[in-house]
Every structure is written in structure tokens, then in C-alpha cells.
N, C-alpha and C positions, 0 to 999 in steps of 0.2 A: 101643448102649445099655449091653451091659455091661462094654465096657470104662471107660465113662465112672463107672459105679458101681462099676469095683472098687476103686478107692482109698479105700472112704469104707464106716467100719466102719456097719449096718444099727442102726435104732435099735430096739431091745428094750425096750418096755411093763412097769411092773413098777406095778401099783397099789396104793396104803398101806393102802387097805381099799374092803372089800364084794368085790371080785374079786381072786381071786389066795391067795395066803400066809393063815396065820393070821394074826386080827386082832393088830393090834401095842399093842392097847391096849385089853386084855381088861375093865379095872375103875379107878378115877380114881387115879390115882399109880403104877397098875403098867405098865410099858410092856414088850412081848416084842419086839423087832427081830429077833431071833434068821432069823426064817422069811424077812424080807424080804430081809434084808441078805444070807443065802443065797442068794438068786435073783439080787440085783446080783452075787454072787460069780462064778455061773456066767455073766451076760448077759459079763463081762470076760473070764473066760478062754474062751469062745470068739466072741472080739473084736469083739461087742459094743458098742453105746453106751447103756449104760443111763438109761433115763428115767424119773423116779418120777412119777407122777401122784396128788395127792390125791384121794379118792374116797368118798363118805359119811362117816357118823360113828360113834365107837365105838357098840358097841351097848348101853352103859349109861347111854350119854344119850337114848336113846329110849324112850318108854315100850312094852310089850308086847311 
């Protein structure tokens, strides 16, 4: 089995929100990518396939 996986870089979960990085889009117009696009940074250099997964919604479209 592992040699069958070692040609094949491990796919690395990165979620846009609720888990993970800070939200990427704290307030309506402002967006922070900064924290996510760090984590795709590091899923690549250590080779890595990064995956982004969308996941909830800012938290200023919710009420409470």
C-alpha cells in the first residue's frame, strides 16, 4: 500500500470558515485572506495538495 501512495502528494483540508484560520471576511466589504492563504502556503511546501473547502458564513450575516 505504500508504495502505491507514495507518488501522490496527501490531500491537506484547509476550511474558508467556521474551522480553521481566522475568518476571511470579518465585516461586508472587508475580506482578510491573509490567515488562509498562509495555511495553503505551508499545505505546498510541505508537498501537500491543498483543498479549500467552503464552510458556514461570515459571522455578520448571522444574527446574535
Amino acid at each position: 500500500m505504500a508504495e502505491t501512495l507514495a507518488p501522490h502528494r496527501p490531500p491537506q483540508v484547509q476550511h474558508l470558515m467556521g474551522r480553521g484560520p481566522e475568518n476571511p471576511g470579518p465585516r461586508p466589504g472587508r475580506y482578510a485572506f491573509a490567515a488562509p492563504d498562509s495555511r495553503v502556503a505551508f499545505v505546498r511546501r510541505t508537498r501537500g495538495t491543498p483543498v479549500r473547502t467552503p464552510c458556514c458564513a461570515p459571522d455578520w450575516t448571522m444574527a446574535g
